[in-house]
C-alpha positions in Angstrom: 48.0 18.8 183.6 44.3 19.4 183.6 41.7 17.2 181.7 38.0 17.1 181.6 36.7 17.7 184.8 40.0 19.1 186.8 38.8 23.0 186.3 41.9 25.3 187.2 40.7 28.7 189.0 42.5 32.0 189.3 42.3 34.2 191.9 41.1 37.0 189.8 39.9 37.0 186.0 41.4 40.7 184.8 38.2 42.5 182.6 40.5 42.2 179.3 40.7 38.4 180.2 37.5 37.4 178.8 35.7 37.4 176.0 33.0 40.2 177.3 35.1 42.1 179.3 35.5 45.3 177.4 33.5 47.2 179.0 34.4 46.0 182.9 37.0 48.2 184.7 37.7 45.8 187.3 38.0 41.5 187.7 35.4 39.3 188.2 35.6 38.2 192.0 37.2 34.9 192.4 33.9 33.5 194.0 31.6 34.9 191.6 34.4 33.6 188.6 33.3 30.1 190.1 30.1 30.7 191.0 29.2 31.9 187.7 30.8 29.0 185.6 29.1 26.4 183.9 31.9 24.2 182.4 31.7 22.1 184.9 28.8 20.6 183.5 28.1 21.8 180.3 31.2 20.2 178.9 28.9 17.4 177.7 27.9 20.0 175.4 30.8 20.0 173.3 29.7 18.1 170.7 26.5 19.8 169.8 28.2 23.2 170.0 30.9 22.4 168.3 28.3 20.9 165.5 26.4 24.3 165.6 29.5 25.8 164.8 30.4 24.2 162.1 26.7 25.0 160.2 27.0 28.3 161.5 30.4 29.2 159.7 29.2 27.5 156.9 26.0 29.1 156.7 28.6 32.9 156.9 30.3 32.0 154.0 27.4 31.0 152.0 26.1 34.3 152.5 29.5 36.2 152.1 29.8 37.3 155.7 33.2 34.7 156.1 35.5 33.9 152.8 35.2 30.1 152.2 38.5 30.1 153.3 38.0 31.8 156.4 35.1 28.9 157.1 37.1 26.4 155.7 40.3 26.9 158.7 37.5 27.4 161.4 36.0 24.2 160.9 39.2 22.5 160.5 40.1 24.4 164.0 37.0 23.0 165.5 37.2 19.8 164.2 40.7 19.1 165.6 39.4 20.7 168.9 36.5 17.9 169.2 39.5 15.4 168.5 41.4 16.7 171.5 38.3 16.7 173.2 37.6 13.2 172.5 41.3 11.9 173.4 41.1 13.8 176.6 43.5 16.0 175.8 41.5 19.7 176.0 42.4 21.9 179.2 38.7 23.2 180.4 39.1 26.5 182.2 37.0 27.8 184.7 37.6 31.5 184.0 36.4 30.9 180.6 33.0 30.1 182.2 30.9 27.8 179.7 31.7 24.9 177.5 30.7 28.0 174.1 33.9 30.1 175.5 36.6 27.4 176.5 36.0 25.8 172.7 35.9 29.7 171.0 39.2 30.6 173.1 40.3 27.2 172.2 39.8 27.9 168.2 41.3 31.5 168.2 44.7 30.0 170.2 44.6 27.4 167.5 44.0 29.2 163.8 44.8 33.2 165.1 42.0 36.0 164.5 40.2 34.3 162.1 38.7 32.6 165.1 37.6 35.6 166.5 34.9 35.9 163.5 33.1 32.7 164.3 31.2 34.4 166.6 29.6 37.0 164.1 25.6 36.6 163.6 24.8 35.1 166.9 24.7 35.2 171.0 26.0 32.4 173.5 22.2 32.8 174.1 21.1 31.5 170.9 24.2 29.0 170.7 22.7 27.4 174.2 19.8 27.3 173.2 20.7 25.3 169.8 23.0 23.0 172.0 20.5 21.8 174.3 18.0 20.9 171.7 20.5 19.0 169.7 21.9 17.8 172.8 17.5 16.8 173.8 17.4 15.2 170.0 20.4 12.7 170.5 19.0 12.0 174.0 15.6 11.2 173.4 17.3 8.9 170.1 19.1 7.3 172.8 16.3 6.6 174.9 13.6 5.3 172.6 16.5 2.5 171.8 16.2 1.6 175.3 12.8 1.1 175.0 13.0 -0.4 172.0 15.2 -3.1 173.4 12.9 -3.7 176.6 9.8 -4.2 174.9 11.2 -7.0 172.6 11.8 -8.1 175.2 8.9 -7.6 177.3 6.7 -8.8 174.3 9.5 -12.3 173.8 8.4 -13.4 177.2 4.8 -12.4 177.0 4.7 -14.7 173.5 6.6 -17.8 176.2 4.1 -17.0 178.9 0.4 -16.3 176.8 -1.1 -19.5 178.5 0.4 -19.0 182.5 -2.1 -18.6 184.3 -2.0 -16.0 187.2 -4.2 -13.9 189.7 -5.2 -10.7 188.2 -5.5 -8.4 191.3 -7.8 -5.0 192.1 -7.2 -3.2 195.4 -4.0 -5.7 195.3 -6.8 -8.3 196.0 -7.4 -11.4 193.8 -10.2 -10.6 191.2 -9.9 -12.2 188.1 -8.0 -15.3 186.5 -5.4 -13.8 183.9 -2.6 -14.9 181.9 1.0 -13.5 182.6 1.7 -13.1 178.9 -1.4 -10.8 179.1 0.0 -8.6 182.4 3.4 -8.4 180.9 1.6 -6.6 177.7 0.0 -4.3 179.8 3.7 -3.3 181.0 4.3 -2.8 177.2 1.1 -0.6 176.2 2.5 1.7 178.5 5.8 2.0 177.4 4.4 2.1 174.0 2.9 5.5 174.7 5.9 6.7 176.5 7.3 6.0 173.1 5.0 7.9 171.1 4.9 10.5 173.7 8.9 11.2 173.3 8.6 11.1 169.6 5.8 14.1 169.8 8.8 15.9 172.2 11.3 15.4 169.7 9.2 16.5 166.6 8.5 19.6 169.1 12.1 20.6 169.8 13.4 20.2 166.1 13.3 23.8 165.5 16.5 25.6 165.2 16.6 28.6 167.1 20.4 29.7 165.7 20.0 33.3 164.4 17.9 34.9 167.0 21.2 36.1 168.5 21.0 38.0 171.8 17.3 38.7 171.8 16.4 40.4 168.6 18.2 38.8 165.6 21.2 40.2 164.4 21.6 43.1 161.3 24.2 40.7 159.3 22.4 38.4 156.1 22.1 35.0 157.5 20.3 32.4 156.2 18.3 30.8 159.2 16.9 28.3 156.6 20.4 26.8 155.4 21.3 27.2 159.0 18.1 24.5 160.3 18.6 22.6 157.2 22.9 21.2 158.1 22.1 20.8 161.8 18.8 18.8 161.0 16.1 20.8 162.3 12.8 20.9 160.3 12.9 24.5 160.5 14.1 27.6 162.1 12.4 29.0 164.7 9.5 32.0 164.7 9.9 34.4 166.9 13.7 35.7 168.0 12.8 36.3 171.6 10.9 33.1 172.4 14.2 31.3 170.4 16.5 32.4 173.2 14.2 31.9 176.4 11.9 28.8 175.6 12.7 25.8 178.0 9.3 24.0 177.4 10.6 21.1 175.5 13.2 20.7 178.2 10.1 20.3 180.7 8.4 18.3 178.4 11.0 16.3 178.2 11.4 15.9 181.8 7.6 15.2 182.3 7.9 12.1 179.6 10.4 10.8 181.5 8.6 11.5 184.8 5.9 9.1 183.3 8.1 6.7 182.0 9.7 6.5 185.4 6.3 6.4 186.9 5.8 3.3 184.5 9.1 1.9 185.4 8.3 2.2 189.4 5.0 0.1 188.8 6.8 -2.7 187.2 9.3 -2.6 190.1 6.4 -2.8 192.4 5.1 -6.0 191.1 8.5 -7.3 190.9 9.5 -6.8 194.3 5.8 -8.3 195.5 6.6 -11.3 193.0 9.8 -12.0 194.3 8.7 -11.9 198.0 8.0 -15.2 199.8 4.3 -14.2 200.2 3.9 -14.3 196.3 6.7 -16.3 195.0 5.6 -15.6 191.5 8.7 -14.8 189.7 12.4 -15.4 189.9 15.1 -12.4 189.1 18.4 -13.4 187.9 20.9 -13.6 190.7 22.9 -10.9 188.7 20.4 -8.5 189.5 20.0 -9.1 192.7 22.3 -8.8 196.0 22.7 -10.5 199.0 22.4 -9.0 202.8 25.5 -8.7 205.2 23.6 -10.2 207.7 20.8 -12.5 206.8 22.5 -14.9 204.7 19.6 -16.2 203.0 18.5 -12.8 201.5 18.1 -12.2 197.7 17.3 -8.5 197.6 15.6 -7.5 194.0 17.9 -4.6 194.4 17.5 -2.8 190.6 13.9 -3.3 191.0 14.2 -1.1 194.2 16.8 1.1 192.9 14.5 2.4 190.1 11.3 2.6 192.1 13.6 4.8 193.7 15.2 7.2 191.8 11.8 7.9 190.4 11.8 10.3 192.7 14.7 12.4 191.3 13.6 12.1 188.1 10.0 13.5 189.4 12.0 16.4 191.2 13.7 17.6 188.3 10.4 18.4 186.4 9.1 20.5 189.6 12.7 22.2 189.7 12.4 23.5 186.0 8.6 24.1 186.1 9.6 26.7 189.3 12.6 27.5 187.3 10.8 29.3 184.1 8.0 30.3 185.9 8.4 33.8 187.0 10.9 34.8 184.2 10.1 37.5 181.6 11.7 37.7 177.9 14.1 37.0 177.4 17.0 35.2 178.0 18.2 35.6 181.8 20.9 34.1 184.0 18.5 31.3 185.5 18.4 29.2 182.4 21.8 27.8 183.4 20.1 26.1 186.1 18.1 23.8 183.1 21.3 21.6 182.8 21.9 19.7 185.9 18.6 18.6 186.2 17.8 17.8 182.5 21.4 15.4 182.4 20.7 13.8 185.1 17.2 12.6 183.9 18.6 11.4 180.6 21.3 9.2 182.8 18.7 8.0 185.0 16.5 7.3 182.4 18.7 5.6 180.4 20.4 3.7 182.9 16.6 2.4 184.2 15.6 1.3 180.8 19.2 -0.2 180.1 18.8 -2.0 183.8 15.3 -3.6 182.4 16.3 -4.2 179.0 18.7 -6.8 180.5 16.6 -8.3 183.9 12.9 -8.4 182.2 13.5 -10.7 179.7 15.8 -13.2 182.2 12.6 -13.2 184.7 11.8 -16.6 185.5 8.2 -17.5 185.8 7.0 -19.9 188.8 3.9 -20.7 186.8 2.7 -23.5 189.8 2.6 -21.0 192.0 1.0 -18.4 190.6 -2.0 -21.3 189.1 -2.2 -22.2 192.6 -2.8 -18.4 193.7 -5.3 -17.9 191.1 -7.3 -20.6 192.4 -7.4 -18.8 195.9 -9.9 -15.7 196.3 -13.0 -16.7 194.4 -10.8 -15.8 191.1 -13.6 -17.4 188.8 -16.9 -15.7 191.1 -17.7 -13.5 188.4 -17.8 -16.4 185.6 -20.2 -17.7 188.0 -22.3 -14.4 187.6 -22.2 -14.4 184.3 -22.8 -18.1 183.6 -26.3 -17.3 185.3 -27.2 -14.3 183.5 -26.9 -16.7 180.7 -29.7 -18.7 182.5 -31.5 -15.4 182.4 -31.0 -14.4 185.7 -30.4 -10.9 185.7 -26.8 -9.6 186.8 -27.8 -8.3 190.3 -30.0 -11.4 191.2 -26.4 -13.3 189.9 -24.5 -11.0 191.9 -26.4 -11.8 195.1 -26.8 -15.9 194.5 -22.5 -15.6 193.8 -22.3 -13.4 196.6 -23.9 -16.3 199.1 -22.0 -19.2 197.3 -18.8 -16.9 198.4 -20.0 -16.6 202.6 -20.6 -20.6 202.0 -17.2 -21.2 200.7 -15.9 -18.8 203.0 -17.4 -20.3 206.5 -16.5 -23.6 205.0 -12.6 -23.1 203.7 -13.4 -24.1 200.3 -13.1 -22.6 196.8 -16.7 -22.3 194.4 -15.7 -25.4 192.3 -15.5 -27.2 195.4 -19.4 -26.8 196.1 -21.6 -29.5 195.1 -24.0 -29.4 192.1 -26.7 -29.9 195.0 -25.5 -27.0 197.1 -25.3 -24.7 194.1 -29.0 -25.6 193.1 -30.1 -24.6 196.1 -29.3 -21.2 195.7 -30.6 -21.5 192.0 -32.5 -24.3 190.3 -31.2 -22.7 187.2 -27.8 -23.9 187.8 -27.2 -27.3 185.3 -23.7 -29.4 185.7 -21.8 -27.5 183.0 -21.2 -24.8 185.9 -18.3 -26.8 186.5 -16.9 -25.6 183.0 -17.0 -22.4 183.9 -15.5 -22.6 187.3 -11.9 -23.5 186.5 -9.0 -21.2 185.5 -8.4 -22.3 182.1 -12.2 -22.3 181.2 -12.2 -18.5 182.6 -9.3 -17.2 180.8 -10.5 -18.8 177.5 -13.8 -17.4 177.6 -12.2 -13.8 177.6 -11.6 -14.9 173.9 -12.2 -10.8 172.2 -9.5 -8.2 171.4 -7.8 -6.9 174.4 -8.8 -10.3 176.4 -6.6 -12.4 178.3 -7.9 -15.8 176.8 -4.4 -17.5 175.3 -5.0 -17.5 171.8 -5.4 -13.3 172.2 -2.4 -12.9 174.0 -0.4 -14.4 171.3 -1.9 -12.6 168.8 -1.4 -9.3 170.7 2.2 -10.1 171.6 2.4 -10.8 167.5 0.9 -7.6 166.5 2.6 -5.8 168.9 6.0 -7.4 167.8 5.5 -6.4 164.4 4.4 -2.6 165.4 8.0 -2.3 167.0 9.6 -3.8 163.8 8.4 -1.1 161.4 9.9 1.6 164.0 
């Protein structure tokens, strides 16, 4: 009748109907019954809680709280539960409020009152909270195999691209001659420290807060150690009230992906410049791009846009959990349920952008005529000119201004500095000799940036190399 998401409602849940209720004389108001629920969403939980579950049981019988039988039929109960789960078959109710009570109501229906003693040593309060940093662990697994996957690829095409030349641009103005190979590693320095930045978040929420219970611990012998240990935590956590009420990792979280979206929006920045007529750098595959109902010649770099978009989202989602915790005191309260909507929908937006660019980077196509022939525009080699004369020793601001002049020359005239004559550039400085002309063109200005973290050829390749064999000894 019902699966997954189809949540039937009653009109009224009677006090005796829930798993609190004992102390309630009247039923929960059919608004508040909905209003209150969190099933809706924190369904996706199911696997994490059912996991924490599992250790927890096991944990009560290895310290004689549960018979080994008692654990043993539990997690068979919850193990066949994640089974119907998984084939669609589980009936989520909405009077049962959370994912924690549907699967507990689920187990007692399904192995009798030995289900009722799962419960024993712990709070839905410390069971959340040990479900949503599993649930963060898996995620930000997930994620780093997206970015795994985009800067092979990123670093593949900067290896094919090391000696394209290409305008490097400040103020979005032409500056200096690069190589794309080069830009395309800058793109992958970044997302190497949103890497390293998700892995400091991870080692930072694998602590097992399971065993602080409602607020204060609980009076039964549990064994928070063994506990940490079969869920894969490094260790339990400190302090019993902090266990139940932290939410930093989940803003950590959601400010790493903030700046990993914020990384993602550049790139689609450049991309959507590079595809435009004005630049005509770059060429998206036509799979990645759509079409307009109007303009028949349109290609629209629509995932480009898409993710420079929902950047936002992801950015609004950190501000909605920083105002979230900000003005609660210990411990657990009501508002934490608010963490979940906004912390799954950053995971699928940040896995769906890195999956996007995974598959459309390393298909780019590079027009490398066209963007040689912008790098020769703008003065792109002025400030080998400068330097060339310092070598003369000149010093740098007497080269600046001599450069500077040669520019308003070329400028009134329409021409680039290798197109001034040997005689014209002498008259701004006798000091000027015919290898100028050396220094003047594109591939003698990349080259000469020949030092670690330069864009001459050989040091792209070399840094596409190292940076190839950093992300095979993840």
């Amino acid at each position: 009748m019902n699966k997954k998401n189809d949540l039937p409602t009653s009109s009224s849940t009677p006090a005796n109907g829930s798993l609190w209720g004992g102390r309630f004389q009247e039923p929960t108001d059919a608004f508040v019954e909905r209003f209150n629920a969190s099933v809706s969403f924190d369904q996706r939980l199911y696997a994490q809680d059912i996991n924490g579950s599992i250790a927890h049981a096991e944990m009560l019988a290895a310290t004689h709280v549960l018979t080994d039988e008692e654990a043993l039929q539990i997690t068979t109960g919850l193990l066949a539960i994640k089974s119907d789960i998984e084939a669609g078959d589980f009936i989520w109710l909405q009077a049962r409020e959370d994912v924690h009570m549907n699967i507990e109501a689920a187990l007692t229906e399904k192995i009798g009152d030995v289900g009722k003693k799962l419960h024993t040593g712990r709070s839905r309060n410390d069971q959340v909270a040990t479900d949503i940093r599993l649930y963060m662990r898996d995620a930000i697994d997930a994620i780093n195999v997206k970015l795994h996957r985009l800067q092979a690829g990123i670093i593949e095409l900067a290896k094919n691209e090391a000696a394209t030349i290409m305008p490097g641009f400040t103020h979005l103005q032409i500056a200096q001659p690069v190589t794309f190979g080069h830009h395309l590693l800058a793109w992958n320095e970044m997302l190497e420290r949103d890497y390293t930045r998700l892995c400091d978040c991870r080692a930072r929420l694998n602590v097992c807060p399971l065993g602080a219970a409602a607020l204060a611990g609980t009076t039964f012998p549990i064994d928070r150690e063994l506990t940490a240990k079969k869920l894969g935590f490094d260790r339990p956590s400190n302090n019993s009230l902090d266990s139940v009420s932290d939410r930093d990792f989940a803003i950590e979280f959601s400010a790493c992906a903030s700046i990993t979206m914020m990384h993602l929006s550049r790139f689609a920045e450049e991309m959507i410049l590079w595809t435009s007529s004005q630049f005509d750098f770059i060429e998206l595959p036509d799979r990645f791009c759509t079409g307009s109902s109007i303009m028949p010649q349109k290609k629209n770099p629509d995932v480009p846009e898409l993710v420079r978009g929902k950047t936002g989202r992801v950015y609004g989602h950190l501000m909605g959990l920083l105002t979230l915790m900000k003005s609660q005191p210990l411990a657990y309260n009501k508002d934490n349920q608010e963490d979940k909507e906004p912390l799954f929908d950053s995971v699928d937006t940040l896995l769906d952008c890195l999956h996007a660019y995974a598959d459309m980077v390393p298909a780019i196509v590079a027009k490398r005529d066209n963007m040689r022939a912008a790098a020769a525009k703008g003065f792109a080699t002025a400030t080998d000119l400068a330097d060339y004369l310092v070598r003369k020793g000149i010093a740098f601001r007497d080269s600046h201004a001599v450069v500077g002049q040669a520019v308003a020359q070329c400028v009134a005239r329409d021409i680039d500095l290798p197109e001034l004559s040997l005689h014209e550039l002498q008259a701004l400085c006798p000091s000027i000799e015919d290898d100028v002309f050396g220094v003047l063109t594109l591939d003698g200005s990349v080259a000469a940036r020949d030092h670690l973290g330069g864009t001459a050829p050989r040091r792209v390749l070399e840094a596409a190399n190292k940076a190839g064999q950093n992300l095979s000894t993840r």
